[in-house]
N, C-alpha and C positions, 0 to 999 in steps of 0.2 A: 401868199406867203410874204410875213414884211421882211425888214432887212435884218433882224437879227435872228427870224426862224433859217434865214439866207446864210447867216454868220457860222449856225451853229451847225445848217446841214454841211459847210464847206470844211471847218474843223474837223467834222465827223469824218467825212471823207479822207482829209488829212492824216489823220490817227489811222485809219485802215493802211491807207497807202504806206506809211511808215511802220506796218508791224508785220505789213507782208515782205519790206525790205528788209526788215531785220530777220526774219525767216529765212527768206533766200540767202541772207549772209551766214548765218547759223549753218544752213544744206551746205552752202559752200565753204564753208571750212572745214566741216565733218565729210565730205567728200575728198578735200586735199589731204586732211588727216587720211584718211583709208587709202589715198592715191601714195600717200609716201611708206605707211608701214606695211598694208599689204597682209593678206591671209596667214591668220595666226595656225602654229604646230604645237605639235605635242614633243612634252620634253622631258626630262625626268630630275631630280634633285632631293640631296639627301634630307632625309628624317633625323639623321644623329650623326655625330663623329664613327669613323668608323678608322682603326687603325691599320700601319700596314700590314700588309700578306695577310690579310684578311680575307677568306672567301668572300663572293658578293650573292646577294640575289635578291629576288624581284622584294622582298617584305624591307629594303632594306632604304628603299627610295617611295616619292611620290610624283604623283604625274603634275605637271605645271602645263600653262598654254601662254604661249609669247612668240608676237609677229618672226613669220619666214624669214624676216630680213634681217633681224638681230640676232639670228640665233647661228650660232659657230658652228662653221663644217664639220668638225672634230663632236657635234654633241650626238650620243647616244637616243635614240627616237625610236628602238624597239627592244624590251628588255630581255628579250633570249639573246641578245648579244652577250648577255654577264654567265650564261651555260660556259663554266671552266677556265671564270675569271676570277684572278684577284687584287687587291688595292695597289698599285704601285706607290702610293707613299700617302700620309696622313689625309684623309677625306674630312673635310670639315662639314657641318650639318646647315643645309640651306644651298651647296656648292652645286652649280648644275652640271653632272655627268656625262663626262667628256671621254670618247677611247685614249685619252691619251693619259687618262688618269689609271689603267685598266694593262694588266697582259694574263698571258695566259697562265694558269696554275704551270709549277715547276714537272716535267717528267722526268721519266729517268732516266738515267745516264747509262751509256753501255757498263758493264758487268755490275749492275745495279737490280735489285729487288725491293719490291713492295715486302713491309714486315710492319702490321700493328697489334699493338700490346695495350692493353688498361694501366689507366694511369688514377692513380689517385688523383681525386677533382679538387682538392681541399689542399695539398701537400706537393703536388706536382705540378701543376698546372695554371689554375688562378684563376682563368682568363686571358691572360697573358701571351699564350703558347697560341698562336695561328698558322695557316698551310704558310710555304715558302721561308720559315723559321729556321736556324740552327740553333741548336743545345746541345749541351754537354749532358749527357744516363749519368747518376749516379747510384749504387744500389750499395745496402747496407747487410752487411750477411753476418750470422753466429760466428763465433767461433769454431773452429772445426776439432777440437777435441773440449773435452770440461778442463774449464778453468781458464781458458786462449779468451781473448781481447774479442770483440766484433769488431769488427772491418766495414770500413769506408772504404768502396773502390770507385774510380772512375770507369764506369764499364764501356764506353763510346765517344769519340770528340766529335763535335760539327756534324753530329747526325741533323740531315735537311726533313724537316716535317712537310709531308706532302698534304695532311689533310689533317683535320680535327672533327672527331664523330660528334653526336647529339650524348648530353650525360644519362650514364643508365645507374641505377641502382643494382650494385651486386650483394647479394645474399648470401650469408657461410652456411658450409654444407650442416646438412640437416644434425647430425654427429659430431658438430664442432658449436660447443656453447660460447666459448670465449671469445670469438667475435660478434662483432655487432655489424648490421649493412653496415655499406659504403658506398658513395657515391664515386664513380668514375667513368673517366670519357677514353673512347678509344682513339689510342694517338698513330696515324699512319706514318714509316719512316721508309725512305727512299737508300739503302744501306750497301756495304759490299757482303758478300756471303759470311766472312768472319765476323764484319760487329754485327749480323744478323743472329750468328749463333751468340755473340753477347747480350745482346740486349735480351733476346727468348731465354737464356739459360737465368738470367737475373729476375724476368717477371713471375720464372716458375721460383725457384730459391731463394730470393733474399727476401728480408725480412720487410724491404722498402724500397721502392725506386723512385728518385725526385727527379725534376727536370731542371735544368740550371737554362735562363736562355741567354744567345751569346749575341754582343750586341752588333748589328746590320753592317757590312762591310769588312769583319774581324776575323781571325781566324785564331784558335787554340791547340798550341801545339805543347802537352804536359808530358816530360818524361816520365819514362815506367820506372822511376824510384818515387815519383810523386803522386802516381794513378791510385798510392795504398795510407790510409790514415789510423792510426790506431790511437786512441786520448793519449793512452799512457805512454810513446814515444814525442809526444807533442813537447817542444820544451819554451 
C-alpha cells in the first residue's frame, strides 16, 4: 500500500468516525427531547364555535395527542364527561376542552316542572334558543268575538329553557287543507304550575307562539297593562 492508498484509507476512516458521532449526537438529543416532554395523551378540542348554554357532545369535538406534561389539569381526556353538560360561555373552534369551560345542564328548582311545547323552527327559534336560556312566550290569539282586534300577549317572562329537541316535521291533520308542514323543535321549559298552564293553554289556541330570548344576566319584569298589544291602541 503506498502512501496515498495510506491517505485515503485514513480519510475513510475519518468520514466513518465522524458520522457515527453525528448519529450519536442526533440519539442524543432525540432522547433529551423525549426525556423532557415525556408520553403524549389524548385530548379533545373543538371542531367549530360553539355558543353559550349550549348542550355538548361527543360529534362536537375531535381527539388531539400532545405530551402529558403540557397538558392542563382541568383538560377533559374522556368524553362521557359532557353526558349533561353545557358551555359555560363562548367555545371558540380549535380551543382544547377544559371542565372548567363546562357545568352541568340547569335542574329544577323546587315547585318547578318540566313543560315542552313545539315551537315553530322558522319564527321562534332560529338557532338561537339553547338549554340554560331565558325568554319571554309570546303568543298571538283571534279575537274573541267578530270584529275584536288579535291580541299580542306576553304569555310567560324569564321562562329558563332546560333543553332543545332535534327538528321534526309536523303535518296538518288529514282534514285541514289550509296548512302546509312545518318545521319545529320541541322546546323543554323548567316553569311554575301557573305559567305551565300559560304556556300549554297558548300552543293549543293561539294563532302563533315566538320566542323573544332575554339577554344573559337580565331579568324582565313587564307590567300586566303592558303583557296585551293590539295595532289599533298603538299610538
Amino acid at each position: 500500500m503506498n502512501s496515498r492508498q495510506r491517505r485515503g484509507v485514513i480519510l475513510l476512516l475519518l468520514s466513518v468516525l465522524c458520522a457515527l458521532g453525528a448519529f450519536a449526537g442526533v440519539l442524543s438529543v432525540i432522547n433529551d427531547v423525549k426525556s423532557k416532554v415525556g408520553p403524549e395523551v389524548t385530548a379533545y378540542r373543538l371542531k367549530s364555535r360553539v355558543e353559550p348554554y349550549t348542550s355538548l357532545n361527543a360529534s362536537q369535538f375531535e381527539k388531539t395527542e400532545m405530551p402529558k406534561r403540557w397538558l392542563p389539569d382541568t383538560a377533559v381526556t374522556d368524553l362521557s364527561d359532557l353526558r349533561g353538560k353545557i358551555a359555560v360561555t363562548t367555545l371558540q373552534a380549535g380551543s382544547l376542552l377544559q371542565s372548567d369551560m363546562i357545568v352541568d345542564q340547569p335542574a329544577l328548582q323546587p315547585g318547578q316542572q318540566e313543560v315542552a311545547i313545539m315551537i315553530d323552527a322558522a319564527t321562534g327559534v332560529a338557532g338561537k334558543i339553547t338549554a340554560g336560556a331565558s325568554v319571554n312566550v309570546y303568543a298571538t290569539f283571534e279575537g274573541q268575538r267578530e270584529g275584536a282586534p288579535d291580541q299580542s300577549k306576553i304569555i310567560v317572562t324569564n321562562a329558563r329553557v332546560i333543553d332543545v329537541g332535534d327538528l321534526k316535521v309536523l303535518k296538518p291533520d288529514a282534514d285541514d287543507r289550509t296548512r302546509q308542514e312545518t318545521d319545529a323543535v320541541p322546546i323543554t321549559f323548567a316553569l311554575t304550575t301557573l305559567d305551565a298552564q300559560r304556556i300549554t293553554y297558548a300552543e293549543s289556541f293561539a294563532k302563533e307562539v315566538r320566542l323573544a330570548l332575554v339577554a344573559p344576566g337580565t331579568g324582565t319584569t313587564v307590567p300586566e297593562r303592558d303583557r296585551t298589544y293590539e295595532l289599533a291602541k298603538d299610538k
